[in-house]
N, C-alpha and C positions, 0 to 999 in steps of 0.2 A: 749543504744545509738540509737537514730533514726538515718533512713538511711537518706539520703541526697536525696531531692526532684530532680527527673529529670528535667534539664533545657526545658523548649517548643522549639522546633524550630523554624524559620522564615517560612515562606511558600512564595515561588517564581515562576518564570518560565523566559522563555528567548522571547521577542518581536523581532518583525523587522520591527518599524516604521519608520525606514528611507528608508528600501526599500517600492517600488512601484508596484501595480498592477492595470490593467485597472476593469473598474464595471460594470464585467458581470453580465447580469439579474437576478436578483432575481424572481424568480418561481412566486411570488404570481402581477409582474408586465410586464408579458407575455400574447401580444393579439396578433392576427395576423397580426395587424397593425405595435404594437411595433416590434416584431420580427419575421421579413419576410423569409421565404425560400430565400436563395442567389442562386447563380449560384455554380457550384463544379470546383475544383479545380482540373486542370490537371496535373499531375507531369510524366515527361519524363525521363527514364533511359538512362544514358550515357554510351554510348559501351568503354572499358577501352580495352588498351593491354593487363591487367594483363590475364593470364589463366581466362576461366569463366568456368562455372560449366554448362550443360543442362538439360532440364527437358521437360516433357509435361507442356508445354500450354506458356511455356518464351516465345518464340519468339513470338507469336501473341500479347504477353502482352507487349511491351517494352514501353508502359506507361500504367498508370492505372490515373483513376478521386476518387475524396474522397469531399463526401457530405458538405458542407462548413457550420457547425452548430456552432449555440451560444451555453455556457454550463450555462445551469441554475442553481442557488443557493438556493437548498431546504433548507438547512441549516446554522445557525453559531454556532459554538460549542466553548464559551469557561470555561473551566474543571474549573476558580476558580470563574465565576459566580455562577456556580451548586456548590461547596464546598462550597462557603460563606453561603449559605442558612442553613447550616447545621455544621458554626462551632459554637464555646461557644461565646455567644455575645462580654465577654473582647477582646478574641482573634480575632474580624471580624474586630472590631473595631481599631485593631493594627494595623492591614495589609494593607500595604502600595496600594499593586495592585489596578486598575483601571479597570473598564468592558471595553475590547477592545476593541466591538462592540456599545458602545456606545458614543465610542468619534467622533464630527462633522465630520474626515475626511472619518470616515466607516459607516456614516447613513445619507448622501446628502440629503438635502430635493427633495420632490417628483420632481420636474422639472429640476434638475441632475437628480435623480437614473432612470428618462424613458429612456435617454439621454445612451443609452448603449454602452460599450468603448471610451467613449468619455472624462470621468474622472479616476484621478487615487485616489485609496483608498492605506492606507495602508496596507503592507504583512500581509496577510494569507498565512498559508499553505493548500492545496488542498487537497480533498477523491474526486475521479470523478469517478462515474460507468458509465459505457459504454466501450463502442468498441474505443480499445487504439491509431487506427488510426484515427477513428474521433475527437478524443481528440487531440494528437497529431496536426492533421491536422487546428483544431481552434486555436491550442496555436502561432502556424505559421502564420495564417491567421486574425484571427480574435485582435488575441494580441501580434502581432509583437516578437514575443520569438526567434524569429530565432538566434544564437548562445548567449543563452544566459543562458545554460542547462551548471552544469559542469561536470556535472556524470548521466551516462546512468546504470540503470542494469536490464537486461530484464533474467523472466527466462519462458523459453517458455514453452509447452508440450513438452518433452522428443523425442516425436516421436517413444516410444517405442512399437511397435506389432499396433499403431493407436488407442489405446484405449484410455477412458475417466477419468478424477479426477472428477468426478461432487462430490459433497457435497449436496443432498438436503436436509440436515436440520441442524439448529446452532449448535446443541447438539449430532449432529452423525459424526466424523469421522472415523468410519472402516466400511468404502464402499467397493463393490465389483463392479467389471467391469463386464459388463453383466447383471446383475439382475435387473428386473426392477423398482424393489421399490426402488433400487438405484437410478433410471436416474432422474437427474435434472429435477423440476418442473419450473426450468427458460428458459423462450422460447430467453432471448438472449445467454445465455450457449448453448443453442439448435444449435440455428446460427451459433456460434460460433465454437463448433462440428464439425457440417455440410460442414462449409467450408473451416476449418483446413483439415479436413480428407476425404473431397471427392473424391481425387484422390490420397488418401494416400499420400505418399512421395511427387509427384507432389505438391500438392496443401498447403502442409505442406510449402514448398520450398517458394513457390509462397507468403502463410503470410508472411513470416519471412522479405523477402527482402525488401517486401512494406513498413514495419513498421522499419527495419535497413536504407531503405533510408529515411522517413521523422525524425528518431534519428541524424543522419548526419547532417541535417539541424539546430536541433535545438541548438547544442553542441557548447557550446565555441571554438576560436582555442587552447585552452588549456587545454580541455577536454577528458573523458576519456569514453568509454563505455564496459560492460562488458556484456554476453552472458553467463548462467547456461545449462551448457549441457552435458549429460551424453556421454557413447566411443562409444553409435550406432551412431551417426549423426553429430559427433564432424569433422570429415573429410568434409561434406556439410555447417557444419554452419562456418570453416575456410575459404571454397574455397567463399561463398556468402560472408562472410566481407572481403576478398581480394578483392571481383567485387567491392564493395559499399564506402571501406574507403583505396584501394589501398593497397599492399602488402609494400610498405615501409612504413607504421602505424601500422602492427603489432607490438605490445607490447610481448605479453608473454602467454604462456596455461598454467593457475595455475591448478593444480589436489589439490582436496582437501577430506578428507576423510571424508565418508558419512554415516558411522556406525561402532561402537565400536567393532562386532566379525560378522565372518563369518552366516551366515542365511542357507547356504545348497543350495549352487550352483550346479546344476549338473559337470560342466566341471570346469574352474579356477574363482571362483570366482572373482568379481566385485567390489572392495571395495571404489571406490572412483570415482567422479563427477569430471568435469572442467569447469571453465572458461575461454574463449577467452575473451583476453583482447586488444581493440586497443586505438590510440588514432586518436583525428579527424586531428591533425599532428604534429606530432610524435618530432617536431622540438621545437616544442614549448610546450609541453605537463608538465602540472601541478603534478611533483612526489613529495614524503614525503615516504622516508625512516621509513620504523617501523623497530624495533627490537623486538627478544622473548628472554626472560629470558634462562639459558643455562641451561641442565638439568644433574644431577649428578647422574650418572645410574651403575651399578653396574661393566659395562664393558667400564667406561668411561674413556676416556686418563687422567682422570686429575689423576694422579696414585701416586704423592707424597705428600709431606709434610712439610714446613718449620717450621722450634719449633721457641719458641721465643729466646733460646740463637743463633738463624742463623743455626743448623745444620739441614741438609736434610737427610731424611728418604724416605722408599717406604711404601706407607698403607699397614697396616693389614688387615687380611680377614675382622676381623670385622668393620672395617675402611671402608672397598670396601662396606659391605653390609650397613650401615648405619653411613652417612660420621660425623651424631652427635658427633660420638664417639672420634673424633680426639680431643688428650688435647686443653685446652681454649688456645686461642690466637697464637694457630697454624696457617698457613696459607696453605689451598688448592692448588695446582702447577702441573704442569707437564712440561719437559723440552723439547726443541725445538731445532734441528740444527744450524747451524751458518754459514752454508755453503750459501752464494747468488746464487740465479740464474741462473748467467752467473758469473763464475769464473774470476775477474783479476788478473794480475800476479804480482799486486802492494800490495795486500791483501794478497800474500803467505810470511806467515813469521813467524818465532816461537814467541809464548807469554807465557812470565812464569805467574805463577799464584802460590801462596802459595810454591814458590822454586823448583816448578819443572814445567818444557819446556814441552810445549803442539805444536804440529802440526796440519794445519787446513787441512780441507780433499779436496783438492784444493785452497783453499781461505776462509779467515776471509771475514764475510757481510761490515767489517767497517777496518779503518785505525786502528793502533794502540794505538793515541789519543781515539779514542771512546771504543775501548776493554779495554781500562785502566777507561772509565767511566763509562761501563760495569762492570766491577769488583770491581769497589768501591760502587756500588750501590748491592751486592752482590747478580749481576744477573748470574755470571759463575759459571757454575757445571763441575765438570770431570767427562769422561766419557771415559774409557779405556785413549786410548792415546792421544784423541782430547778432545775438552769442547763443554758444548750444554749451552744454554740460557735457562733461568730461568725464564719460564711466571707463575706466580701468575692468578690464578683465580678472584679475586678482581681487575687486572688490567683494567679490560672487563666483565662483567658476563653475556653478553648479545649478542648473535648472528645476526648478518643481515637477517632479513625476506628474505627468496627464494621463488619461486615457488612452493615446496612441503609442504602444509601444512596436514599433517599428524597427526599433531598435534590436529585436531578438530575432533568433534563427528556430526550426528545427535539430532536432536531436542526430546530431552525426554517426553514432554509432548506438544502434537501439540493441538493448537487449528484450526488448518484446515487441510483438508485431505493434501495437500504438503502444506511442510513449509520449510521454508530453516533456520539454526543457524546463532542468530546473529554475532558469530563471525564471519561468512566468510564477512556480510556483512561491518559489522565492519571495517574490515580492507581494503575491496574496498574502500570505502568512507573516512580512513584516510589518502590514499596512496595519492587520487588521489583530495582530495577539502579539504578547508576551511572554518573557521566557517562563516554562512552567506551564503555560495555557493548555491546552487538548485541542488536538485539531483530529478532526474525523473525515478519514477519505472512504466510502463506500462503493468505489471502483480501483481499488488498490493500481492494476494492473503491476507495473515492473518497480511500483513502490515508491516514486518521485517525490510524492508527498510524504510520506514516514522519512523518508532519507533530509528531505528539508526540512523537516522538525527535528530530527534527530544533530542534524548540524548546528541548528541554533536554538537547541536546548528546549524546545516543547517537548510536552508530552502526544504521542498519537496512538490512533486505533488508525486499523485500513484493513479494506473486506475487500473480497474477491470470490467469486463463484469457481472461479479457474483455477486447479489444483498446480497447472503450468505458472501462473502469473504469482502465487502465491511461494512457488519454490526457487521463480530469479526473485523475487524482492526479500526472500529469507534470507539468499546468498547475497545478494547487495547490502543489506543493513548489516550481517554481520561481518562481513569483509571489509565493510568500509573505513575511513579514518580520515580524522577532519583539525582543523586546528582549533586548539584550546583558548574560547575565550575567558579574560580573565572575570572576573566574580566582581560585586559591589561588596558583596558581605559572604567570605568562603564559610561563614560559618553559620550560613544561615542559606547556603545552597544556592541551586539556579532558582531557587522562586526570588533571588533580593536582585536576579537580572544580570548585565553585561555591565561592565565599562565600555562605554562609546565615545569614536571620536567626533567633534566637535568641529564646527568651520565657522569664522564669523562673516557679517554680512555688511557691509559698508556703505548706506543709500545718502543721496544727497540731503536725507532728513538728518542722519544721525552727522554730518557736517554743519546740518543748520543749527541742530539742535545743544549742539556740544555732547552726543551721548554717546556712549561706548556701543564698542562696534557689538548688531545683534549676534547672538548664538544661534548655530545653528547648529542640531543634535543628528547626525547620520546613523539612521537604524542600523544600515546593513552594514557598519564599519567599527562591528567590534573590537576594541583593543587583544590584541592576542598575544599569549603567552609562547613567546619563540622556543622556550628551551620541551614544551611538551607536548606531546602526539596526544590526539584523543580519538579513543576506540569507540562502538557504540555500545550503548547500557544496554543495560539484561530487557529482556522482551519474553511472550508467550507466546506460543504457535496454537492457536487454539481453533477450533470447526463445529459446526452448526451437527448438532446429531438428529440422526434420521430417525423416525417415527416407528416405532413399532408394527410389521405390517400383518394383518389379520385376514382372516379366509373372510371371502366377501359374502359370504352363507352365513359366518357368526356377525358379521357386518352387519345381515339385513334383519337380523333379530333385535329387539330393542333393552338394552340391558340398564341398569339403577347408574355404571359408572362409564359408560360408552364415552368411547372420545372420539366425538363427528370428525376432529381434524385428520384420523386415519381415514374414516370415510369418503372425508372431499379426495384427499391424495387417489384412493382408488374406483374413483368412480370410475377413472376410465382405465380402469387396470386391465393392463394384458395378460392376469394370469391363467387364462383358459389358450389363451395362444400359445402360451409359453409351454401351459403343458402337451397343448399339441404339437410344437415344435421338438418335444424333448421326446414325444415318442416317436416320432419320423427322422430325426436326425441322433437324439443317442447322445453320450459322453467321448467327445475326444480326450486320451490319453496321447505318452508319448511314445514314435515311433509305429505310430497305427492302429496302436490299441484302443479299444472301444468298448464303450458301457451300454451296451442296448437294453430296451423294454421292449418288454410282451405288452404290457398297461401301465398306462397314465391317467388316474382319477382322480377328481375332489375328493377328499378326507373330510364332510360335512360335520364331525364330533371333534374337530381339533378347531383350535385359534390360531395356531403359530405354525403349524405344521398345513401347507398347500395342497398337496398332492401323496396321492400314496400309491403307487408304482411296484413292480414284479421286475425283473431282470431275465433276459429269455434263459442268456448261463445260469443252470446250478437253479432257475428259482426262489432268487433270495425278495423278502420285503425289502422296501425304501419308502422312509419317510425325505419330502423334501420340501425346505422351506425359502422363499424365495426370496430376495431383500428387495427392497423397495426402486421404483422405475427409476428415479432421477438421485437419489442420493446413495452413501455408500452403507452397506449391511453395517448393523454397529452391534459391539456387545450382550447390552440386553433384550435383543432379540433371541440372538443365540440361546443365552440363559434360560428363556422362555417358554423355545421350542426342546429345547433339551428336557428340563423338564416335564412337558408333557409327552416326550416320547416312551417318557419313563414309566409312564402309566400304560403304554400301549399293550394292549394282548391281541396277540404275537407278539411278541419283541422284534423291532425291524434290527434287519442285519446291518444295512447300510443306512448312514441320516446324512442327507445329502443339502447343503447350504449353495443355493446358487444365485446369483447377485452380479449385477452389470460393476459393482466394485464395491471393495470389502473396505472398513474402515482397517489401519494395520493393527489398532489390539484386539478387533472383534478376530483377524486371521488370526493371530498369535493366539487368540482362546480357544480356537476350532483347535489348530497346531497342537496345543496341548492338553486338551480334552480326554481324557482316559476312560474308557466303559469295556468290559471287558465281553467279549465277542460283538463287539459293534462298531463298523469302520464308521469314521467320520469324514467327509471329503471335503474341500473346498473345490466350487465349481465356477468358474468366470461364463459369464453369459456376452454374445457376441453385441455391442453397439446396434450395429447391423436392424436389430428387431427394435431400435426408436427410432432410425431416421430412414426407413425404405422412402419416406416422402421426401428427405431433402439428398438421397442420393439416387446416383443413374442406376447402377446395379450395385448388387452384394458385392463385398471383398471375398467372401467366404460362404462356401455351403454351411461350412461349421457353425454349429448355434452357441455350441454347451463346450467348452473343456476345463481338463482338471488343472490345479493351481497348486504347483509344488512348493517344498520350502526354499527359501534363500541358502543355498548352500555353505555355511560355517567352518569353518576349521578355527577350533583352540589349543596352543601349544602351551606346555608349561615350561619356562628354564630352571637352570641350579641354581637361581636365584630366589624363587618360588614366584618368579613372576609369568607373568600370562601374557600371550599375543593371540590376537584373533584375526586370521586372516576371509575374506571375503571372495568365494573365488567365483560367485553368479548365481542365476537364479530362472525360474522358469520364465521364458519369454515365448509371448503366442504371437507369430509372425502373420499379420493380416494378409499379406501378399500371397503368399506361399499356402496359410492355412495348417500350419504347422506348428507344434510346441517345440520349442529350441529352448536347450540350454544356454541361457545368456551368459556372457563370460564380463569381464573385467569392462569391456568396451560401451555396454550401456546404462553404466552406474555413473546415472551424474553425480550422485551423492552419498556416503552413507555416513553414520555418526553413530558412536562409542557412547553409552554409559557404562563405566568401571563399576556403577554400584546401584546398580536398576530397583529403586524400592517399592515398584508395584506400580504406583502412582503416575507418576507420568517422565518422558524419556528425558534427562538431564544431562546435554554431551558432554562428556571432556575430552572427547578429539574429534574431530570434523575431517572429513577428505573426500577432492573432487576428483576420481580419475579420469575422467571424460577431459578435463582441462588441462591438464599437463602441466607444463611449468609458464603457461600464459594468462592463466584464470587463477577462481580459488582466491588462494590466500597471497597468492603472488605479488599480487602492488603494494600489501600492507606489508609484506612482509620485506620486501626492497626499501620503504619507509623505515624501517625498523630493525635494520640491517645488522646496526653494532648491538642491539640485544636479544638479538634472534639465534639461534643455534642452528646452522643450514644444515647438517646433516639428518637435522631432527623433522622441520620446515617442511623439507623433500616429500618426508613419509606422508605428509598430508595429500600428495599427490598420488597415494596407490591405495594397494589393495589391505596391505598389512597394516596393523595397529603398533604403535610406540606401548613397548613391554608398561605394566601397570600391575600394579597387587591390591586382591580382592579387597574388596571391603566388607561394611558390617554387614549388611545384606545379600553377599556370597555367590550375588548374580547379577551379570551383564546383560544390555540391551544391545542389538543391533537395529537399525533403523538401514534399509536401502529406500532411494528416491532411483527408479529407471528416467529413460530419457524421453517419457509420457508425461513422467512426474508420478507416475502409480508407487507408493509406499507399503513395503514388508518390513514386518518387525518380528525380530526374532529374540527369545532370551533364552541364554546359557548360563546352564550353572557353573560356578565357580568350589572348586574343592575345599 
């Protein structure tokens, strides 16, 4: 007999086209025209009576200012554009879905999309890298967010001993603290480091509050925030959200437990983390009761037994040890006092039961009416000379969530150095929101939070400084796949919520009472729909852009439109080291070759352009301008400096861009920059010259080397269709000191746009070679098996693109992600 062919699934996901977001920039439509440096944003602390907490450097700080930046949109990601590419034609063709990003309201024509926050598109959810108070601080400023967040959860550094989590590569997490092939190769982790822990605890303090007062801001009054923090500094992160959201909005300290067995503590081991939890007020605060199933343990009360002719019994051992063993259709019990309270003296009275007079031990809970409907429902046991109540396990089998969850583990297999378990977060986000709400995680890390809203249907933002932590949580949300719960109202979206299941509650009131048994509504026990897959919704990859940086000589002149926020960034700029370093160590090329100077000088007549330098070969000028210490060179700096090199007499031969890391369209503009007799270079500047304090020795003499392109290959078929294969890219090998042609092997990432429109990169194929056939797309795509096309599937694992024909715009993107996480982006014309 043949087996029975597996039904296919449906393949779905959840939208939120009713809500709205303003249309911040897209990356590829950023000049310094469009998008100007604003003024910063001064935010004042208000002296509360609550107790406050002191530290070095509070009082001189009792406001701080925060840079007032646009967030640009390097990316749109949505997971069933890149799956359509690669299901079985019947099955693409079935699928109801629509490309997100390409409906009228999320692709304005050019004169909206210049027009920045000035239109609204519909909901994305958010990936923002950058520094979580300038994020924050745009979401306030720039797009009116102000209480419109309904769940906060931030999990900070520990502040344990002031050491580091850095992760410097996708595929490493067992880092050590201290060692310096560990220390982040990202200069805004660097920063970020640096001013968490400059004054230790002090300056740790000092983060935390800046970033819990603009959370307060953005929170509904019905919102909730929560705080990860271990029992070192659980005492300071209480007493600061007392100063910030007031002592009568505490909610609750959940402890939750953070590994399965002891590790070898010296003194009493440490087994479990907390959460402060407050809300923004407490009067009006959004709760959802969860429950946990009740567990049947070997020294559990539930100690009896009802058979089905009604006699009660006490378990057998074997019973206690494995309660299977009880005959069928017995029922699990254990019996209960009857005594209330507060004894009255209207309740002291004998009750017979089966002919013989029972006394209560002060007082019956109920009149005699109700003990007689007690006993007809044969809930009374005798027990010596008095009677107990007779709870059934089935009455209830479900407990009220407390604050001790005890109940959870650690993350078995992390993909980032800290990761927290979905369930703790899980259960924040059902307590305290519903489906549609905004939950805002401002330590993204491997995405825990975005992926648990994403599963039950919120809306999220999540920040990260870490261009590593930022690139597994891209590849988790979009790889991921969850079951479809079903709708209240499909035609009114996930804002009308779930269908949830229900459990009722059976108490000796509602026996006394004659009432039906209570309901009870189970948040996290959505009804789901068996026959369909659900992928995740379309998202943005979007990052904080860096400041324009200026000669500290036009700095110190006082001009009508000066913008002090460059100022603060370099007051303590290393640009005079930097040019010393570049005249004593020179340009690494590849294979040995070398860029030397005769001189390295201030350019005191320029803004954008740093240095202006001679070449000892040949004698050529060089202008060069440098990108900023902690974040990546962007765009309109480029524009800037270019521009005014354009006015220079002499004309420099070379203009030379050097930056601890490039943003990839500010590279992709250098890349294709045409001036005719004027080379343009990209220069990567070594780590090395920001953290000689937090490492033992250099990795490298090398200061300076040059920054090749990502090497390309487009083939055309007799079809007129196009492949692009990917065969590597410069890679500068810290060990060695060397530029090496990077091959296939350290491309965690790269992604296709078929029809690159300037604006910003929009995949339609995605592929991991670094993962093979065990990462990637690999789980969804065994999920997904009968409408998957495996020979197609495969190709997501290499180097080569699944053939495509050009489109309106006649130009492809390539996007590489190395295994640092550093991003090049390259665009090919299409014929």
């Amino acid at each position: 007999m043949k087996s029975k062919a597996k039904k296919s699934k449906k393949v779905d996901r959840y939208t939120h086209e009713d809500s709205k977001r303003p249309n911040n920039p897209p990356v590829g439509l950023v000049t310094p025209r469009t998008d100007p440096d604003l003024p910063n944003k001064k935010y004042r602390y208000d002296p509360r009576l609550d107790p406050q907490l002191e530290w070095s450097g509070k009082q001189e700080n009792f406001e701080f200012e925060v840079d007032t930046v646009s967030l640009h949109v390097h990316e749109r990601v949505d997971p069933h554009t890149i799956l359509e590419k690669v299901m079985k034609p019947k099955q693409s063709a079935q699928e109801t879905m629509f490309n997100y990003f390409e409906m009228p309201e999320n692709n304005p024509p050019l004169r909206d999309a210049i027009e920045f926050y000035k239109h609204d598109q519909n909901w994305s959810n958010r990936l923002i890298a950058g520094d979580s108070l300038l994020v924050m601080n745009s979401l306030l400023e720039k797009e009116g967010m102000e209480g419109k967040i309904q769940m906060i959860y931030i999990d900070p550094p520990y502040g344990i001993k002031y050491k580091s989590n850095f992760q410097p590569f996708i595929n490493k997490q067992n880092v050590k603290d201290g060692k310096d092939e560990d220390l982040t190769q990202e200069p805004e982790m660097i920063k970020a480091f640096k001013d968490t822990w400059e004054l230790k605890i002090h300056s740790y303090l000092t983060y935390l509050r800046s970033r819990l007062f603009l959370s307060k801001k953005l929170l509904t009054k019905s919102g909730s925030i929560f705080v990860q923090i271990s029992d070192e500094n659980l005492h300071h992160v209480r007493e600061i959200m007392d100063e910030i959201f007031g002592s009568k909005n505490y909610v609750r300290i959940i402890q939750f437990r953070k590994k399965t067995m002891p590790l070898g503590g010296k003194i009493l081991e440490e087994m479990y983390d907390y959460l402060v939890w407050y809300a923004n007020d407490i009067s009006h605060i959004k709760y959802n009761q969860l429950y946990v199933p009740q567990k049947i343990s070997e020294n559990s009360y539930w100690n009896v037994v009802k058979l089905p002719d009604g006699s009660i019994r006490s378990l057998t051992n074997e019973e206690k040890k494995d309660i299977s063993n009880i005959p069928k259709n017995a029922k699990l019990a254990t019996t209960v006092g009857l005594k209330p309270p507060t004894p009255q003296e209207i309740d002291n009275y004998d009750f017979e039961l089966d002919g013989k007079i029972y006394k209560p031990s002060g007082s019956w809970m109920t009149n005699k009416e109700g003990m007689k409907k007690i006993a007809k429902a044969g809930r009374l046991v005798p027990s010596g000379s008095t009677l107990r109540y007779l709870l059934l396990f089935d009455d209830f089998p479900y407990s009220k969530l407390t604050n001790n969850w005890s109940d959870t583990s650690g993350v078995q297999k992390k993909k980032y150095v800290v990761q927290t378990s979905d369930e703790i977060l899980q259960r924040c986000i059902l307590m305290t929101t519903n489906p549609s709400d905004i939950i805002l995680d401002p330590t993204c890390g491997s995405g825990t939070s975005a992926y648990v809203a994403e599963k039950y249907g919120r809306r999220w933002i999540t920040i990260d400084t870490s261009r590593i932590a930022i690139f597994i949580a891209h590849t988790r949300l979009m790889t991921s796949y969850f079951d479809y719960y079903v709708l209240n109202n499909p035609k009114e979206g996930v804002t009308s919520g779930f269908k949830l299941k229900n459990t009722t509650k059976i108490s000796s009131r509602t026996i006394i009472n004659n009432e039906e048994a209570k309901t009870i509504v189970l948040y996290d026990k959505p009804i789901k729909n068996k026959s369909t897959v659900r992928i995740s919704g379309p998202f943005t990859v979007e990052a904080v852009p860096a400041p324009t940086v200026k000669s500290l000589d036009v700095l110190s002149q006082k001009e009508p439109n000066f913008d002090h926020t460059i100022m603060r960034n370099l007051k303590n700029s290393h640009q005079q080291e930097w040019r010393d370093e570049l005249l004593k160590t020179g340009i690494r090329g590849k294979k040995g070759q070398k860029i030397e100077f005769s001189k390295v000088d201030i350019h005191s007549a320029t803004r954008w352009l740093h240095a202006d330098a001679e070449t000892k070969e040949n004698s050529k000028r060089v202008m060069i301008s440098f990108g900023p210490e902690y974040l990546p060179l962007e765009q309109r700096q480029i524009e800037l400096a270019i521009e005014e090199a354009r006015t220079l007499v002499p004309k420099p031969l070379i203009i030379i861009f050097a930056a601890m890391q490039f943003d990839p369209e500010a590279a992709k503009d250098i890349d294709e920059l045409k001036w005719p007799g004027v080379t343009i270079l990209k220069v990567e500047m070594n780590k090395d010259l920001l953290t000689k304090d937090l490492k033992k020795k250099r990795s490298s003499n090398e200061s300076f080397w040059l920054m090749g392109q990502p090497d390309i290959e487009l083939q055309k078929n007799k079809e007129k269709k196009y492949t692009i294969k990917v065969n590597g890219f410069d890679y500068y090998n810290t060990k060695t000191g060397e530029i090496e042609s990077g091959g296939s092997s350290k491309i965690a990432m790269w992604s296709l746009d078929t029809d690159y429109d300037g604006r910003s990169v929009y995949p339609q194929q995605i592929f991991f070679p670094m993962e093979g056939s065990s990462g990637g797309w690999s789980k969804l795509a065994k999920t997904l098996q009968s409408q998957i096309d495996e020979e197609l599937i495969v190709k997501y694992q290499g180097i080569e693109s699944i053939p495509f024909e050009a489109g309106s715009n006649k130009r492809a993107a390539v996007k590489i992600v190395d295994d640092r996480g550093i991003e090049s982006l390259k665009i090919v014309k299409l014929e």
